[in-house]
C-alpha positions, 0 to 999 in steps of 0.5 A, a space after each residue: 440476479 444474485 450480486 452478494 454471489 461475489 461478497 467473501 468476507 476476508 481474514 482481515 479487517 480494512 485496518 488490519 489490511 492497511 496496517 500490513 501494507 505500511 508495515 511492508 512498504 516500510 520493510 521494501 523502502 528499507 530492503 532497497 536501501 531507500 530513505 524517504 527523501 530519496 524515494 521522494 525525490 525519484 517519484 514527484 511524491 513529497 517526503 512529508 506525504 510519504 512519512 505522513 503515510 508510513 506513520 499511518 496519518 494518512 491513506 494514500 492514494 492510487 495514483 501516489 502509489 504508482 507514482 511512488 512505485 513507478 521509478 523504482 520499477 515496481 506497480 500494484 495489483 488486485 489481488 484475492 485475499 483469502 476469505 473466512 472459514 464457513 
């Protein structure tokens, strides 16, 4: 059985995914006029961890991320990233 089938290498590097995500996390707190304390307060995640988050000091996890996401009614998803050229 062939399991590399399914292996794309992406436009971007891990870093460079991350970086992106905080840069829009950022953005989406900000558009929703939402301070970290208050986004802190709606989902049980500390304001600490998510400045830890947004200053690029630690990953977040899926779970904070849900729990973050969750009561402002947002989610995430997997999603195809588009692979390099051949």
């Amino acid at each position: 059985m062939d399991y590399d089938k399914n292996y794309i290498e992406t436009i971007y590097s891990e870093k460079e995914l991350n970086a992106i995500f905080i840069k829009e996390f950022i953005q989406f707190r900000k558009e929703n006029n939402l301070t970290q304390e208050l986004l802190a307060k709606y989902s049980n995640v500390s304001r600490t961890k998510i400045a830890r988050i947004e200053a690029k000091i630690a990953s977040p996890s899926i779970i904070s991320l849900l729990k973050i996401l969750a009561p402002i009614g947002y989610t995430i998803k997997i999603e195809k990233v588009t692979s390099k050229s051949k």
